[in-house]
Backbone bond lengths (Angstrom), bond angles and torsions (degrees), N, CA, C in turn:
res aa  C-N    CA-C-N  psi(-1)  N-CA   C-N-CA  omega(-1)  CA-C   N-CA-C  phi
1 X - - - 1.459 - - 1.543 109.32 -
2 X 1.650 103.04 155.43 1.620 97.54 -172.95 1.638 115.04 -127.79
3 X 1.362 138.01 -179.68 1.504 130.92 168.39 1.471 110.51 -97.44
4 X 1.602 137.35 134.28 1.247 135.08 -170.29 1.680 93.63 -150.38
5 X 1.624 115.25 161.87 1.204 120.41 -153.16 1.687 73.43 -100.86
6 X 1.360 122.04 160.08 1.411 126.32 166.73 2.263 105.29 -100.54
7 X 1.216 106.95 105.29 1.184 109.91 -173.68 1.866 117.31 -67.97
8 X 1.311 116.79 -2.80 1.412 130.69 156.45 1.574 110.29 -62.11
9 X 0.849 106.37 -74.78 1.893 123.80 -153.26 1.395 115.76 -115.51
10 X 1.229 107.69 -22.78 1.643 120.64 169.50 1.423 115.99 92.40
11 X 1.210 100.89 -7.93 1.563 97.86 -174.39 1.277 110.11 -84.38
12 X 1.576 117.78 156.59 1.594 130.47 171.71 1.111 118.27 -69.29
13 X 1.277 123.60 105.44 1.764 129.97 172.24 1.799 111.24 -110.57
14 X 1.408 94.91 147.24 1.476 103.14 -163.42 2.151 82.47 -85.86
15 X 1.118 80.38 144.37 2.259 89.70 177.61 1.202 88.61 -121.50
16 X 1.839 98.53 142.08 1.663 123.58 -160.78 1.869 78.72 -116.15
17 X 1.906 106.40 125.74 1.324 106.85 149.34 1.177 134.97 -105.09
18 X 0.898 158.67 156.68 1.535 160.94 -154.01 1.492 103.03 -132.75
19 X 1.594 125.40 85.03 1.436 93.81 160.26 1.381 131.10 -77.63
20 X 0.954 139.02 168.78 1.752 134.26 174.28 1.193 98.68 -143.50
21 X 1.654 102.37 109.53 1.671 102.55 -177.03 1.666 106.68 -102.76
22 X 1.022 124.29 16.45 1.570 125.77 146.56 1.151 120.45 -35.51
23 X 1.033 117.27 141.51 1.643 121.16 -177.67 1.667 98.58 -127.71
24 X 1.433 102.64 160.56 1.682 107.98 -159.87 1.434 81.67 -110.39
25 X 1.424 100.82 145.98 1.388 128.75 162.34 1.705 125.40 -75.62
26 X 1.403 98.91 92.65 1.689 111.90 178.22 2.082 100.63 -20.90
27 X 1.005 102.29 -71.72 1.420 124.30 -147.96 2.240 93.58 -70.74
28 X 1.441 94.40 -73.51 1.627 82.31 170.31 1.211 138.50 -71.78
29 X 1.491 114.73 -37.96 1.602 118.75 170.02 1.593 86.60 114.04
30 X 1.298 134.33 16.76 1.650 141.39 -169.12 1.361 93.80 -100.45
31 X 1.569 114.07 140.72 1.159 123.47 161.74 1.157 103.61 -73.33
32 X 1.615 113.01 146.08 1.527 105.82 172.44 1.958 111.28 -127.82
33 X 1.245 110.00 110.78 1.487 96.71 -178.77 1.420 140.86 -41.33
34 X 0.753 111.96 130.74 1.492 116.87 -174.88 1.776 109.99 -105.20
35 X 1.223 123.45 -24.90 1.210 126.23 176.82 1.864 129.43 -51.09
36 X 0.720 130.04 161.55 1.738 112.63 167.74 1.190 106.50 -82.78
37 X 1.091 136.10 -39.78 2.009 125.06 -178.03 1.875 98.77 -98.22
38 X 1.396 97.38 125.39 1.564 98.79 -166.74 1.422 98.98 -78.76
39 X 1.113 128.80 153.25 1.641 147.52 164.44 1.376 97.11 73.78
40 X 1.267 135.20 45.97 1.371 133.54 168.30 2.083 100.41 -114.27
41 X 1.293 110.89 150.72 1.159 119.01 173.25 1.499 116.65 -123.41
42 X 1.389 118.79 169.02 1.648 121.70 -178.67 1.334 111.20 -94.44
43 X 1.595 142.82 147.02 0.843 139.17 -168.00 1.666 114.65 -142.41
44 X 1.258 120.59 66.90 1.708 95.00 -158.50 1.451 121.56 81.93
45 X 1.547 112.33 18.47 1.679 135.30 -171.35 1.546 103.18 57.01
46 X 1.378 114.17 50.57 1.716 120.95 -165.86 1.833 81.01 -138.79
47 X 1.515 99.80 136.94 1.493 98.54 171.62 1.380 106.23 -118.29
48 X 1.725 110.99 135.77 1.368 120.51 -156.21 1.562 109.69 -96.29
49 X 1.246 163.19 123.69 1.611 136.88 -175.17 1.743 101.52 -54.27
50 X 0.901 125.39 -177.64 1.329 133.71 178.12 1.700 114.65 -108.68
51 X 1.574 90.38 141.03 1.543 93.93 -153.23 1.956 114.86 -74.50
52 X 1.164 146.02 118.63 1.610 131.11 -174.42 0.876 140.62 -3.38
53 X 2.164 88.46 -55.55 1.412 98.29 -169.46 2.054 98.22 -85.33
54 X 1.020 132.79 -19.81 1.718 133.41 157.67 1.613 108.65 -18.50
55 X 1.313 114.32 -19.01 1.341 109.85 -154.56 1.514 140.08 97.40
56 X 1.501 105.90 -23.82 1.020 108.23 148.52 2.061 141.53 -24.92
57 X 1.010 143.32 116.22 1.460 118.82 172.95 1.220 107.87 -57.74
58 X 0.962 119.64 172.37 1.546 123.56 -174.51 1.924 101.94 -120.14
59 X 1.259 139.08 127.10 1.723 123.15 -170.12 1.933 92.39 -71.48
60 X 1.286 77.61 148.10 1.942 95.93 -168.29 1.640 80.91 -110.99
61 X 1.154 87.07 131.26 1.514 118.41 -175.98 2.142 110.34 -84.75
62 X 1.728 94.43 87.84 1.814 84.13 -168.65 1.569 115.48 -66.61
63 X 1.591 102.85 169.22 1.385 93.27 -164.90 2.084 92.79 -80.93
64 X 1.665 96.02 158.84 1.778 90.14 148.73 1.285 149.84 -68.19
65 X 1.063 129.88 155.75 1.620 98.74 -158.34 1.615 107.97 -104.98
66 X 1.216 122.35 151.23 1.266 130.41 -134.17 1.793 88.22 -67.19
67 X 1.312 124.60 162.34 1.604 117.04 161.35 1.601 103.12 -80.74
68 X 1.590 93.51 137.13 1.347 99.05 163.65 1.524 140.87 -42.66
69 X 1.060 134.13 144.12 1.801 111.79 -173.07 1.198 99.81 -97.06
70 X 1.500 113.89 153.18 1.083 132.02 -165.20 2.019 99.60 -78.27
71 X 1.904 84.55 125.27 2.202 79.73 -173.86 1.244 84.78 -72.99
72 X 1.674 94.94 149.08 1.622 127.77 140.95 1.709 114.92 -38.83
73 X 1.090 96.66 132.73 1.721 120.29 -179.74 1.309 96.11 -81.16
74 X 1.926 100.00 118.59 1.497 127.20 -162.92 1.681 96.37 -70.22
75 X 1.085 136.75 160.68 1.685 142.42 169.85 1.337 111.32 -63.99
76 X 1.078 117.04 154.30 1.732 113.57 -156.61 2.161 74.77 -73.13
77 X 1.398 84.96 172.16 1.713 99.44 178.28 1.400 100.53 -102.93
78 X 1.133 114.34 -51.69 1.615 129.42 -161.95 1.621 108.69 -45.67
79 X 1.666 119.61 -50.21 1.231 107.57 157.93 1.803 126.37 -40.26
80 X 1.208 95.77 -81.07 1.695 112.78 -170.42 1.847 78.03 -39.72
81 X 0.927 143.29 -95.50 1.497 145.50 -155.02 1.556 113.22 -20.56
82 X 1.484 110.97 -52.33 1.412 119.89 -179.87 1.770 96.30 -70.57
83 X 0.754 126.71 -54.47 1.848 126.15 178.62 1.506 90.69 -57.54
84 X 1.097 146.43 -73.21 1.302 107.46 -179.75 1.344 167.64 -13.89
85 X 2.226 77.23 -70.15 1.218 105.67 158.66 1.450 135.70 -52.13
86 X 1.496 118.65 -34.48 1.686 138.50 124.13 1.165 131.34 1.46
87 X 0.981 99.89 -53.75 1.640 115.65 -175.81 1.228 127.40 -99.23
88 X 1.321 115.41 -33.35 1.078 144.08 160.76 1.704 108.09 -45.92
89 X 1.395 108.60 -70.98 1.994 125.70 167.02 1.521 106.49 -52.03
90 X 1.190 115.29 -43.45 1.725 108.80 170.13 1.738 106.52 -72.29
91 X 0.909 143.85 -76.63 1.126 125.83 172.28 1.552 133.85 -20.60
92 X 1.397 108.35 -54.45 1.449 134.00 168.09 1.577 98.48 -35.57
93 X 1.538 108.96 -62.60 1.449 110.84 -151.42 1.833 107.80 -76.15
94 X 1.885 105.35 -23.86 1.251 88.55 178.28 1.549 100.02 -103.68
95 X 1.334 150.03 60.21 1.318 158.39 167.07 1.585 79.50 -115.79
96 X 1.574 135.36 -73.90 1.279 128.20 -159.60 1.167 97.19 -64.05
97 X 1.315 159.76 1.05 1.711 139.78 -155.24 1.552 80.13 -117.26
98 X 1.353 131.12 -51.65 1.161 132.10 -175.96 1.655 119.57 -48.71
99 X 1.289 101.63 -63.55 1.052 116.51 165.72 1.912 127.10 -43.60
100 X 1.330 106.40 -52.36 1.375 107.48 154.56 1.457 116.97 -53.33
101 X 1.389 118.00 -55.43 1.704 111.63 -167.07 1.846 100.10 -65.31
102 X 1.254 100.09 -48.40 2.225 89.81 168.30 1.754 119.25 -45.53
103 X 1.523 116.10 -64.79 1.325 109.60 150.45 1.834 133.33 -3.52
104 X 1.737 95.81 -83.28 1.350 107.64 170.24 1.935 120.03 -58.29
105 X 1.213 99.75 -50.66 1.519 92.78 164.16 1.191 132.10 -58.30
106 X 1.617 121.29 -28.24 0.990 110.05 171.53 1.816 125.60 -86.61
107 X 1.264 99.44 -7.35 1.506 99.71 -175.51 1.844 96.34 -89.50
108 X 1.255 125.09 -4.00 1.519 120.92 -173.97 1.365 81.12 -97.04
109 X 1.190 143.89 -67.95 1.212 144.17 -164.73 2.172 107.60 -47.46
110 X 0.999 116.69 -28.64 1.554 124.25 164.62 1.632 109.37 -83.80
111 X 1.006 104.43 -35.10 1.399 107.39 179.68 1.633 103.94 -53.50
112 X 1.841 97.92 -59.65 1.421 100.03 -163.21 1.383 127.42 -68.84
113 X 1.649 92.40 -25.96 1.622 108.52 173.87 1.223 115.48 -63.41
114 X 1.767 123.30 -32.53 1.026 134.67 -167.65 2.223 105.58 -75.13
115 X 1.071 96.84 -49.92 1.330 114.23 165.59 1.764 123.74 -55.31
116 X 1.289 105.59 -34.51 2.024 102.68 167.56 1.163 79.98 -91.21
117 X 1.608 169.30 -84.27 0.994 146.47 -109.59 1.838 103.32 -61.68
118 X 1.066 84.01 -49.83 1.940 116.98 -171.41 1.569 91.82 -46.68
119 X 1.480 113.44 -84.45 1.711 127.53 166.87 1.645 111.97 -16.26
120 X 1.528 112.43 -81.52 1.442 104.37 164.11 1.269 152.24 -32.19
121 X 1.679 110.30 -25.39 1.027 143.93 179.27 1.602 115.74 -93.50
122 X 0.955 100.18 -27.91 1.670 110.82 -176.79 1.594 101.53 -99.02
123 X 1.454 119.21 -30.34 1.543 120.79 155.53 1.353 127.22 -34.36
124 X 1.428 106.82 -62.35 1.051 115.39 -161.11 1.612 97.76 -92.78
125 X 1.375 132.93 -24.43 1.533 124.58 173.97 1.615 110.03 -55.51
126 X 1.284 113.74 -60.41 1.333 128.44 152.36 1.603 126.17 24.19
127 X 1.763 80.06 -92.38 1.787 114.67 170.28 1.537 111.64 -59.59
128 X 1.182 104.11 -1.19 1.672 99.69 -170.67 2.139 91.88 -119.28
129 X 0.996 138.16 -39.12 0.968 154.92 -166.90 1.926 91.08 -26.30
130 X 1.582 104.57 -60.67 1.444 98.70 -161.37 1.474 98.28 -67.09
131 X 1.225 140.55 -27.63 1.617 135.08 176.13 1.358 96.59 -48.71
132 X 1.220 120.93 -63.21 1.311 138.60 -162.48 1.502 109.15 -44.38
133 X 1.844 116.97 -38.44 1.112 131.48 -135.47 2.337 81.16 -114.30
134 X 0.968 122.17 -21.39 1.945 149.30 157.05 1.764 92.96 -35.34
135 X 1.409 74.93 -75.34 1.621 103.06 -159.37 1.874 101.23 -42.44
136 X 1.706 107.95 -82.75 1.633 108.64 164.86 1.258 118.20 -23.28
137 X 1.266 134.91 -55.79 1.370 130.18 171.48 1.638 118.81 -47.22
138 X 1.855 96.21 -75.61 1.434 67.50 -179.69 1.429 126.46 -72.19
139 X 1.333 133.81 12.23 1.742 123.42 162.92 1.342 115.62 -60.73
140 X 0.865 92.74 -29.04 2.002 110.05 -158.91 1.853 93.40 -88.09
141 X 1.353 116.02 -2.32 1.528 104.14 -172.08 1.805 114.00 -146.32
142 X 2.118 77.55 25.40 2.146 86.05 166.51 1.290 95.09 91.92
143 X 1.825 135.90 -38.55 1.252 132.99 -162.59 1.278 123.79 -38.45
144 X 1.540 105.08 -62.37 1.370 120.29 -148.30 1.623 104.19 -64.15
145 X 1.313 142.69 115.01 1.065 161.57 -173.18 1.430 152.71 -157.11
146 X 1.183 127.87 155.59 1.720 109.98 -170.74 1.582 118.51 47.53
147 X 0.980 116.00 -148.79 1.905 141.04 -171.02 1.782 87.85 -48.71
148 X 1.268 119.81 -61.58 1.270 131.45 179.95 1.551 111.11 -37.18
149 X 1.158 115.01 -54.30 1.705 103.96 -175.08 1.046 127.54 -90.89
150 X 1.377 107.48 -22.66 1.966 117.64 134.57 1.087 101.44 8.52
151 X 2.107 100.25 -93.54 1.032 108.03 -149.02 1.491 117.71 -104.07
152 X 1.801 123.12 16.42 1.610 116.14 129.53 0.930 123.56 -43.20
153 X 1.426 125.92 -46.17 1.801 131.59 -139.50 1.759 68.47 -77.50
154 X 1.265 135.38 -83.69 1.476 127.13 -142.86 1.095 99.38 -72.41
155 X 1.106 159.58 -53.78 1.435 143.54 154.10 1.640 117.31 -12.54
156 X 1.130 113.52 -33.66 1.445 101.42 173.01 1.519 107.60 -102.50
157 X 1.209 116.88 -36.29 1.871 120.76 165.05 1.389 103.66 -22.02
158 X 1.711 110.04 -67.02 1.322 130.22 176.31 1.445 124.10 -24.47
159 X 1.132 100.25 -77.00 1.276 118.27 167.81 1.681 143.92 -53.89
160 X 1.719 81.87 -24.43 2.184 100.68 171.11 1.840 75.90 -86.85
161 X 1.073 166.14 -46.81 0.999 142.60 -136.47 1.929 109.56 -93.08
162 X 1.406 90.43 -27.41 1.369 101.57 173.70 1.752 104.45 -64.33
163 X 1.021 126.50 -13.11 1.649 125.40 -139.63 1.105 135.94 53.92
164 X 1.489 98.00 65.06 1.562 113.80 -166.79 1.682 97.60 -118.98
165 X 1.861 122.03 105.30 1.086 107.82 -175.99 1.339 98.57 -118.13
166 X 1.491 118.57 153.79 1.956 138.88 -179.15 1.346 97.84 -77.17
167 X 1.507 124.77 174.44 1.608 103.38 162.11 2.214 53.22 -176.56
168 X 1.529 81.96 149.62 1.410 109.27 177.37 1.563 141.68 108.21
169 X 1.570 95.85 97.97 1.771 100.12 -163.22 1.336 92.61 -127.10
170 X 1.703 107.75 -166.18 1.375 120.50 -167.96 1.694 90.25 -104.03
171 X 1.079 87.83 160.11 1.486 100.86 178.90 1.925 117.03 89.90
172 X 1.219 110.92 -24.11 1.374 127.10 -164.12 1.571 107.16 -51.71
173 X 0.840 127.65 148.90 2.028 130.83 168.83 1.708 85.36 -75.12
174 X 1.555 89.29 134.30 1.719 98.58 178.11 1.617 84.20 -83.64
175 X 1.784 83.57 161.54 1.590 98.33 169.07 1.437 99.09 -161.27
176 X 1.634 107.36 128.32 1.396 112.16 -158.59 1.636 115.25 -73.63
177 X 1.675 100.28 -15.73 1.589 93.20 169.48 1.541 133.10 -89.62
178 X 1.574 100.00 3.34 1.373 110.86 -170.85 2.127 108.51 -120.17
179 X 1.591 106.06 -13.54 1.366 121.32 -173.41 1.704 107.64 -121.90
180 X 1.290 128.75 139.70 1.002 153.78 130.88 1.376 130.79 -34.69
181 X 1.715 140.52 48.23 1.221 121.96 -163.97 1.496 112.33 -73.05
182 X 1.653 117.96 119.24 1.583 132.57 167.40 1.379 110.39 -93.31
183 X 1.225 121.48 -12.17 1.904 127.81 179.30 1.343 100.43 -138.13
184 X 1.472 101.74 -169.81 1.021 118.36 -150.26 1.916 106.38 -179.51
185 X 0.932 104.98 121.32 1.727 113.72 175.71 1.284 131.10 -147.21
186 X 1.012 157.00 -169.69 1.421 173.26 42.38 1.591 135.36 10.22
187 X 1.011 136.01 91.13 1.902 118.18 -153.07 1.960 85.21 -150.71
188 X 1.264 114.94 148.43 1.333 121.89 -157.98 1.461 95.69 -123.00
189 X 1.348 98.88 14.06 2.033 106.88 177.60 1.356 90.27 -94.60
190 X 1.302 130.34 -34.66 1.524 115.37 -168.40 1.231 127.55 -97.11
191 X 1.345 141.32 -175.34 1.513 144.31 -153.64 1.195 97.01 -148.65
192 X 1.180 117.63 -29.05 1.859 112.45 166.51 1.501 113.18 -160.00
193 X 1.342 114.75 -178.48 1.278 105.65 -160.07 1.827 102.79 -93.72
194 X 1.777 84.10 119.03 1.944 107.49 172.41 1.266 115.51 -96.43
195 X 1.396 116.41 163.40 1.232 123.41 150.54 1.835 113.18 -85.57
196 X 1.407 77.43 123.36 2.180 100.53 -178.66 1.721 96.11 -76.20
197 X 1.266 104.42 -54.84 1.677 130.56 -161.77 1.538 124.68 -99.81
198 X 1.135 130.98 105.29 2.011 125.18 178.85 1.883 85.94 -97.55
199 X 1.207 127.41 99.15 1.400 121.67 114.33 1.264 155.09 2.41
200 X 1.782 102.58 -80.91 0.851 138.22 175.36 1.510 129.18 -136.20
201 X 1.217 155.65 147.40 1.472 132.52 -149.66 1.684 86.63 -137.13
202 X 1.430 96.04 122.04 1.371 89.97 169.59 1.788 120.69 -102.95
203 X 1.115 109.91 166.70 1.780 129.97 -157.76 1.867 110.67 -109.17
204 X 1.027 100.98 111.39 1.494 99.89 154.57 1.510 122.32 -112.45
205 X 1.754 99.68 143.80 2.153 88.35 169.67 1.790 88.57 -125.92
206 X 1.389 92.24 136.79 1.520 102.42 -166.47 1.209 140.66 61.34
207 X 1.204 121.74 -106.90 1.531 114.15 156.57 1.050 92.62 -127.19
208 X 1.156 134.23 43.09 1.459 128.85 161.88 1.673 110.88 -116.93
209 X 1.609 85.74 120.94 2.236 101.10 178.23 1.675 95.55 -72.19
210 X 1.450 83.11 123.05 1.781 91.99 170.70 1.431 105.06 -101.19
211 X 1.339 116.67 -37.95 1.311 134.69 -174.58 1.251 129.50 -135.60
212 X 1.330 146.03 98.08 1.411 153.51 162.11 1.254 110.23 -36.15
213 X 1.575 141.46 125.53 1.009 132.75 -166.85 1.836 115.19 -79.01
214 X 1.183 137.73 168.07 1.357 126.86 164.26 1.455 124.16 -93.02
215 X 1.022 125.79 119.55 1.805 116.89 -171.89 1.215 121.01 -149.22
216 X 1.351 131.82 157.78 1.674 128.94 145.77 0.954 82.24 -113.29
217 X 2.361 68.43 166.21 1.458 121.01 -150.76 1.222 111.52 -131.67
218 X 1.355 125.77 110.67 1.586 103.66 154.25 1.416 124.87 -97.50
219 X 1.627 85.56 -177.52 2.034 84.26 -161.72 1.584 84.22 -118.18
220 X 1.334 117.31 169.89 1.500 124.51 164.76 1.653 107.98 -58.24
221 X 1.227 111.45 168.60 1.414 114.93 163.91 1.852 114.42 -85.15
C-alpha cells in the first residue's frame, strides 16, 4: 500500500490495492488461479482464505460415528454342550440296542430258514427211504443190473448229495439210540453187545436221525 494526496478534500488517505493474480480464461471467460492456495486473495500483500459464500465449498464437518454397543453376553456354552452331549449318548445307546436286536433277528431268521430247509429236505428223503431200502435188496440178491443200476447208482449219488448218510453194518457196537434191536442172542465171540445182523439200514441227514437202523444183537456170554 502507498500515500497519495486525495484531490477532493485534500486530505491524506491510505489506498487499499487488491492484486488478483488470476488470469482469465481465453476460451471460458473463467478466472483461473494462479496462486498456490486456491481461492485465497491479496489484501494489502496479506493473503486472505476465501470467503464460503465466494464459492468456495466450505469442509463439512462429518458426523462421529456412533460407539459401538456393548454385545450381549453369549449363553454360557458348557450347559447346551453337556445337553447335547446327552443326547447324543441316548441316541448312541438306542442305535446299538437296535442294531443288536437286527443282528439277533437276523441270525434266528437263518437259523429258522436253515431249519425248514433241513425239514423239507428230510421230508422228501424220507418218502424215498423205502426205494432206497428196493435198491439194498436187490444188490444183496445179484439184482441190481443193466439200465436198472444206472439209475440206483444216481438215485443214491442224489441223495449223498442231499446229505443223506446210511450208517449200519455187521459187527458195529449196538447203540440203542442209533439201532433198532429185533433179536437178541448170546455169542462168546463178543465183548459187548454188537450187531451180528443189518435188516434194515438206517439214514441220517445231518445230525438229524431220520431212521434207526434194524438189527440183532448179541450179548457176551
Amino acid at each position: 500500500m502507498s500515500a497519495a494526496d486525495d484531490e477532493n478534500d485534500g486530505r491524506t488517505t491510505e489506498r487499499v490495492v487488491i492484486r488478483d493474480r488470476r488470469k482469465i480464461d481465453p476460451k471460458g471467460g473463467q478466472a483461473k488461479d494462479a496462486g498456490k492456495a486456491k481461492g485465497q486473495a491479496t489484501v494489502g500483500g496479506m493473503h486472505r482464505a476465501a470467503d464460503p459464500e465466494d464459492g468456495a465449498p466450505a469442509s463439512e464437518s462429518k458426523p462421529k460415528p456412533a460407539p459401538a454397543e456393548a454385545e450381549e453376553p453369549k449363553p454360557a456354552l458348557g450347559a447346551e454342550l453337556e445337553s447335547l452331549r446327552g443326547e447324543l449318548d441316548e441316541r448312541t445307546h438306542d442305535l446299538q440296542r437296535v442294531t443288536a436286536e437286527y443282528a439277533n433277528y437276523r441270525k434266528r431268521v437263518d437259523r429258522d430258514r436253515s431249519v425248514a430247509a433241513e425239514m423239507t429236505t428230510g421230508a422228501v428223503l424220507t418218502a424215498l427211504l423205502p426205494v432206497l431200502d428196493d435198491i439194498d435188496r436187490a444188490r444183496e440178491h445179484g439184482d441190481l443190473v443193466g439200465p436198472f443200476a444206472s439209475v440206483a447208482d444216481s438215485l443214491t449219488a442224489v441223495a449223498g448229495k442231499l446229505g443223506l448218510v446210511a450208517f449200519g453194518e455187521k459187527g458195529d457196537p449196538f447203540d440203542p439210540n442209533r439201532h433198532e434191536a429185533v433179536a437178541h442172542q448170546t455169542s462168546a465171540d463178543v465183548t459187548e453187545p454188537t450187531c451180528i445182523e443189518v435188516m434194515r439200514r438206517g439214514y441220517t441227514l445231518g445230525e438229524r436221525l431220520l431212521r434207526p437202523a434194524m438189527v440183532a444183537v448179541a450179548d457176551p456170554e
